[in-house]
TORKOL-4160 file (C-alpha; in steps of 0.2 Angstrom, whole numbers, padded with zeros to 4 digits, m for minus):
115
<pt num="1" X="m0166" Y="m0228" Z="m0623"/>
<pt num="2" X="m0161" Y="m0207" Z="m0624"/>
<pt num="3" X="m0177" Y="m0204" Z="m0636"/>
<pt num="4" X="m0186" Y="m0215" Z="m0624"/>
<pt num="5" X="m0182" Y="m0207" Z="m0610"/>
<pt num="6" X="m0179" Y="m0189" Z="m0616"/>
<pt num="7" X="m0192" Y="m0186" Z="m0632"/>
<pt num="8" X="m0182" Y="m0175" Z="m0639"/>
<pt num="9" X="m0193" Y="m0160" Z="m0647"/>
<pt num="10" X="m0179" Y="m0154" Z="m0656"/>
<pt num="11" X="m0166" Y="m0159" Z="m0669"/>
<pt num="12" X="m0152" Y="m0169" Z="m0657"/>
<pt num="13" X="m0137" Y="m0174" Z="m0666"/>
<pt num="14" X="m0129" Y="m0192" Z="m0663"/>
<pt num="15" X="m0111" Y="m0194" Z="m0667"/>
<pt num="16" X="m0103" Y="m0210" Z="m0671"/>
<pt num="17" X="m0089" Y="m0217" Z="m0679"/>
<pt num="18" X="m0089" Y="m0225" Z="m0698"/>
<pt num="19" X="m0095" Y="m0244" Z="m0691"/>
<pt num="20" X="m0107" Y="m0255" Z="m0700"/>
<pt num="21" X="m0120" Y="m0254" Z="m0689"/>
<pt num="22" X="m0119" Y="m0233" Z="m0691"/>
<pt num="23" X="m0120" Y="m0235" Z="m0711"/>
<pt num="24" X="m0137" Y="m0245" Z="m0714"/>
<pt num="25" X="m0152" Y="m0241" Z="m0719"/>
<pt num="26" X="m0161" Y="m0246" Z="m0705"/>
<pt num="27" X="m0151" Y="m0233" Z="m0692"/>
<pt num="28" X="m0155" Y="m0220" Z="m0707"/>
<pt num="29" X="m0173" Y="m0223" Z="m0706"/>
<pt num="30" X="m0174" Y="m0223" Z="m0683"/>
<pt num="31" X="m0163" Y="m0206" Z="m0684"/>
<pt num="32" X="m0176" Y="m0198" Z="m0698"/>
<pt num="33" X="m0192" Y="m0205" Z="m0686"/>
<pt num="34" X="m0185" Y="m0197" Z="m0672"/>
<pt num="35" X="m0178" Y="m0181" Z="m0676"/>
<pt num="36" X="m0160" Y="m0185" Z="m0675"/>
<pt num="37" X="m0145" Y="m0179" Z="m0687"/>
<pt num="38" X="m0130" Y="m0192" Z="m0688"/>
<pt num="39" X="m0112" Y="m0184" Z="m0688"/>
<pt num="40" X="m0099" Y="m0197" Z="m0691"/>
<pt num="41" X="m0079" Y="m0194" Z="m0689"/>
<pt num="42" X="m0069" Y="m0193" Z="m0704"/>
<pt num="43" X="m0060" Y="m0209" Z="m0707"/>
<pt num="44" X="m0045" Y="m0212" Z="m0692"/>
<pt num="45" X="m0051" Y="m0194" Z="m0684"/>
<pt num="46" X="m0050" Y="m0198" Z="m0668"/>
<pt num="47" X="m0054" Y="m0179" Z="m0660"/>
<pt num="48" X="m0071" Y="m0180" Z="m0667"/>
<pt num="49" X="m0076" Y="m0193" Z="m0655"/>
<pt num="50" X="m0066" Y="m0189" Z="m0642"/>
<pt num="51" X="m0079" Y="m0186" Z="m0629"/>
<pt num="52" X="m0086" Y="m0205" Z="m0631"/>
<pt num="53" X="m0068" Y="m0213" Z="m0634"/>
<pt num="54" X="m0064" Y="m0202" Z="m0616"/>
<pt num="55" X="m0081" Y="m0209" Z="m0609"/>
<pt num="56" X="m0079" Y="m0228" Z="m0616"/>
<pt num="57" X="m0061" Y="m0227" Z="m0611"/>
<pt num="58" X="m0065" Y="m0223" Z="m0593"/>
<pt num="59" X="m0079" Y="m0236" Z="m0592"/>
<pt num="60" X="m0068" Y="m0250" Z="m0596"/>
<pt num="61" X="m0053" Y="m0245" Z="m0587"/>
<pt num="62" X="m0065" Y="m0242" Z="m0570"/>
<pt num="63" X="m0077" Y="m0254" Z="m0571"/>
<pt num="64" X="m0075" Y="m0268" Z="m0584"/>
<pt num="65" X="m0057" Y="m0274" Z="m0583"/>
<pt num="66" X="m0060" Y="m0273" Z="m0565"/>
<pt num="67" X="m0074" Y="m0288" Z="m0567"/>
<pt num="68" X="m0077" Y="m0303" Z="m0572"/>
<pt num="69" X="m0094" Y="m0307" Z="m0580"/>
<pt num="70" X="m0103" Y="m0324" Z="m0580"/>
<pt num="71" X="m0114" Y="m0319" Z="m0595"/>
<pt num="72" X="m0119" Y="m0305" Z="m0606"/>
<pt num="73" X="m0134" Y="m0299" Z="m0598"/>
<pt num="74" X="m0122" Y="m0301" Z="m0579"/>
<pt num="75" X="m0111" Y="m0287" Z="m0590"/>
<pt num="76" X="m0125" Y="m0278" Z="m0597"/>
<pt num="77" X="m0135" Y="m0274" Z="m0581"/>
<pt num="78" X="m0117" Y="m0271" Z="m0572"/>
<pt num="79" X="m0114" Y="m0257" Z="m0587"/>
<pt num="80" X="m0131" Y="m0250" Z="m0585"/>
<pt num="81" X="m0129" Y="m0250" Z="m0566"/>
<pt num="82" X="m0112" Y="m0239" Z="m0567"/>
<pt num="83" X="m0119" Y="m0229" Z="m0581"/>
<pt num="84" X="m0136" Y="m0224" Z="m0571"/>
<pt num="85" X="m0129" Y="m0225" Z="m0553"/>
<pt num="86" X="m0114" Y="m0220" Z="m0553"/>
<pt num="87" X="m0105" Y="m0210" Z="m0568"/>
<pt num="88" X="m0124" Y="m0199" Z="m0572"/>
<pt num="89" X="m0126" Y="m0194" Z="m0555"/>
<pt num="90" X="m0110" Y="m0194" Z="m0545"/>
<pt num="91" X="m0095" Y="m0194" Z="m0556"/>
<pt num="92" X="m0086" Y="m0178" Z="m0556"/>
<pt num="93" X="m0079" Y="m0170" Z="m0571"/>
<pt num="94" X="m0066" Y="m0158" Z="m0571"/>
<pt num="95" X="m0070" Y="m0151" Z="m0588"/>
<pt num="96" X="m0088" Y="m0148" Z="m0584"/>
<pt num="97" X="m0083" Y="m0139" Z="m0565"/>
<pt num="98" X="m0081" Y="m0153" Z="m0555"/>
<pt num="99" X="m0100" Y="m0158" Z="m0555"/>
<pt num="100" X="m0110" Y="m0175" Z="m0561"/>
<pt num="101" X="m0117" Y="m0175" Z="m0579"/>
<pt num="102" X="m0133" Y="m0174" Z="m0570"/>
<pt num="103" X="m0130" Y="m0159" Z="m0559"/>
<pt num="104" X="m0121" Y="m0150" Z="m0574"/>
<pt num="105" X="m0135" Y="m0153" Z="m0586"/>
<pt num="106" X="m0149" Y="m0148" Z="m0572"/>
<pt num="107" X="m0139" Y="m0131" Z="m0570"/>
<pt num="108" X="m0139" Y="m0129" Z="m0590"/>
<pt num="109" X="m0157" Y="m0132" Z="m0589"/>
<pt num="110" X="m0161" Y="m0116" Z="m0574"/>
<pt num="111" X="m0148" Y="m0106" Z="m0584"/>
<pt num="112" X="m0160" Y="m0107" Z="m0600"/>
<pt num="113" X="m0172" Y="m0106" Z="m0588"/>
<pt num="114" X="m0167" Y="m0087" Z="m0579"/>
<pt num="115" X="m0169" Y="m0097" Z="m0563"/>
């Protein structure tokens, strides 16, 4: 969905941990066609993948085991909900100074800008 969405132009790096579904050759060939680099944690290095084991841990202690689900697209449209209407645009972050993903990375983009 972030290449739909984003079309990268340049190289964007995707880090994962050491799953199965990271090591095929299919997932080798959709990172080449789109001009992604795979970075994978060093078996049980946690700290490389701290930033999604924060953001995963959060989801599931604010939203998921809060709910229960009739059915897995009742969950998946609830997680894509919270994802896109909630944590994006409103959730604040201390380590990013106290602003929404969204409004941190729109501030980024007039920085590089010299807005």
């Amino acid at each position: 969905m972030a290449v739909w969405r984003r079309k990268p132009k340049n190289k964007v790096l995707i880090h994962s941990d050491q799953g199965s579904q990271f090591t095929r050759m299919d997932w080798a060939a959709f990172l080449r066609a789109n001009n992604l680099e795979h970075s994978m944690s060093r078996r049980g290095n946690c700290h490389d993948n701290a930033v999604a084991e924060s953001f995963f841990n959060l989801l599931k202690r604010e939203r998921i085991r809060r709910r229960t689900y009739r059915n897995r697209e009742d969950a998946r449209r609830d997680v894509f909900d919270n994802i896109e209407m909630f944590y994006n645009p409103k959730r604040k972050h201390a380590r990013n100074g106290m602003l929404s993903p969204v409004e941190f990375e729109r501030q980024q983009m007039m920085r590089r800008e010299g807005v």
